[in-house]
C-alpha positions in Angstrom: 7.8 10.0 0.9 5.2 13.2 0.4 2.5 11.7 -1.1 1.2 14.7 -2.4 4.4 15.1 -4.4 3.6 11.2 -6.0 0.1 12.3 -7.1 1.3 15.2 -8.5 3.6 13.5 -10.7 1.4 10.9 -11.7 -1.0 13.9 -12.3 -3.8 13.4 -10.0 -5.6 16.3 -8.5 -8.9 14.5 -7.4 -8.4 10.8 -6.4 -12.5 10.4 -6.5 -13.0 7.0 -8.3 -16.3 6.0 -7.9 -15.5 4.3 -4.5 -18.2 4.8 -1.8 -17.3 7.6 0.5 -16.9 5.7 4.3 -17.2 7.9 7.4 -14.3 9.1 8.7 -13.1 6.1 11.7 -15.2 3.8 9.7 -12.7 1.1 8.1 -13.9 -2.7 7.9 -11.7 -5.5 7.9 -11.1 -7.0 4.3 -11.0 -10.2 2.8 -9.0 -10.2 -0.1 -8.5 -13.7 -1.6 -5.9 -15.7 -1.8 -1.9 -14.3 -1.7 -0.6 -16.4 -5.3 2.0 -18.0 -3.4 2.7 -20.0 -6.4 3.6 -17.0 -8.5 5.9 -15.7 -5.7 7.6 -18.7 -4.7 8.6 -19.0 -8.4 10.0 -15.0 -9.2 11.3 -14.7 -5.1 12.5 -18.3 -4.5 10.4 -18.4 -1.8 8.9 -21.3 0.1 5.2 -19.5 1.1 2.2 -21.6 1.7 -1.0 -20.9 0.4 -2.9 -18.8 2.2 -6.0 -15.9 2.7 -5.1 -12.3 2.7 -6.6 -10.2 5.3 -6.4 -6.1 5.9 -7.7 -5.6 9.3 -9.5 -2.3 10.1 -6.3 -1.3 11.6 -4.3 -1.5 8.2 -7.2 -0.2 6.6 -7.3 3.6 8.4 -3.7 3.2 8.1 -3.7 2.8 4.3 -6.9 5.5 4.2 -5.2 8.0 6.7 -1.6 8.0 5.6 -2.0 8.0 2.6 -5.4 9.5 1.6 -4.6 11.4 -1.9 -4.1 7.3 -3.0 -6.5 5.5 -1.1 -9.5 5.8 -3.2 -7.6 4.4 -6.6 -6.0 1.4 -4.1 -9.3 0.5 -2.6 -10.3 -0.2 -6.2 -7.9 -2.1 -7.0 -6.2 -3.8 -4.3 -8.0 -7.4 -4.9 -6.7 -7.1 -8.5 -3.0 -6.3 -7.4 -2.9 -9.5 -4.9 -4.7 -11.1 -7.5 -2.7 -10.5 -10.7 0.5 -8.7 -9.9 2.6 -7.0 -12.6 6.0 -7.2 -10.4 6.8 -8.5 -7.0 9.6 -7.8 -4.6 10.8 -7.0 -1.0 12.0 -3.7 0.1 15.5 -4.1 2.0 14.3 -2.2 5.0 11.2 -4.5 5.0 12.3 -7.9 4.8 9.6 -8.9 6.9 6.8 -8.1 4.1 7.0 -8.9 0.5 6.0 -5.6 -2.4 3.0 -7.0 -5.1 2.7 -4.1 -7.5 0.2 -3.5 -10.6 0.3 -1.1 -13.3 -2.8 1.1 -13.6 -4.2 2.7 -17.1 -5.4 5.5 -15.3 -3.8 7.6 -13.8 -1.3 6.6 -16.6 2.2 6.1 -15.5 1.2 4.3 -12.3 1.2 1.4 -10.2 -0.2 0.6 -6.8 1.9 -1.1 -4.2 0.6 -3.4 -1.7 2.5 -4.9 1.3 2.1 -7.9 2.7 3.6 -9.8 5.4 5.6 -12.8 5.2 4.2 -15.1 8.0 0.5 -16.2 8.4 -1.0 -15.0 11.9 -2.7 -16.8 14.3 -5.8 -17.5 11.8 -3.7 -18.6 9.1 -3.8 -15.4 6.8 -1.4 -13.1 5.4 -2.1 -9.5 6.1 -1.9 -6.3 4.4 0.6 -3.7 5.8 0.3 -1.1 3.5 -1.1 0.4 0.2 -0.1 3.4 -1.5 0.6 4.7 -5.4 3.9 4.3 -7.5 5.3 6.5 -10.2 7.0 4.3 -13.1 10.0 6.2 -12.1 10.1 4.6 -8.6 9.2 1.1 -10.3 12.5 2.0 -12.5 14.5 2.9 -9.2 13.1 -1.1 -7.5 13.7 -3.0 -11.0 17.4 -1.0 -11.4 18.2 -2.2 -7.4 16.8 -5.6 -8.0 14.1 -4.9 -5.2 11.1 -6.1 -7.1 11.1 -8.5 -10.5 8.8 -8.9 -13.1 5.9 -11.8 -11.6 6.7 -15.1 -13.4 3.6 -16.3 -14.0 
């Protein structure tokens, strides 16, 4: 997917936030809190354990690189989405990662999308694959599918 095309749509011609400008190559690993397993087990039917989630500084310039028209509005707010998520879901060509998204006020009409695996690693945390912007339109297109459900809290 173009994300140039998704910020467009959502209407976004400088994603500057506030967030603190890093050097380019500099990406720190992130602590994010704890993945609501809870929360998931009950919308998924899932059986997760409890656990940290981690973005290593790998995940990190991928999220910042790949998508860099996004990254400054998920960096924001990507502890809030683990956190509170709006709806959450798995992707059918990912079924190794589970889909947390959260609605945004601004930009209006958007939701960021974080991925996370499935399994703990070897230090017993989940980790962040991914995290990029929605348009209400795509979260229309997962809730029509049945790829993502609202979060039964």
């Amino acid at each position: 997917m173009d994300m140039s095309s998704t910020n467009e749509k959502l209407g976004i011609s400088s994603p500057d936030v506030g967030q603190p400008k890093l050097q380019k190559g500099t990406y720190p690993a992130l602590d994010l809190g704890d993945l609501p397993a809870e929360i998931i087990n009950r919308t998924l039917g899932t059986e997760l354990e409890p656990g940290p989630v981690h973005m290593s500084g790998l995940a990190h310039r991928h999220a910042a690189e790949k998508h860099p028209d996004d990254y400054p509005i998920c960096r924001q707010h990507i502890a809030e989405v683990i956190r509170d998520p709006t709806f959450i879901g798995q992707a059918p060509n990912h079924r190794e990662n589970i889909e947390l998204l959260r609605r945004l006020r601004e930009p209006p009409g958007s939701a960021v999308l974080v991925a996370v695996s499935l399994e703990l690693d070897e230090s017993g945390r989940y980790r962040v694959r991914s995290c990029y912007l929605v348009t209400e339109d795509e979260i229309g297109r997962k809730r029509q599918k049945g790829h993502i459900h609202l979060a039964q809290k």
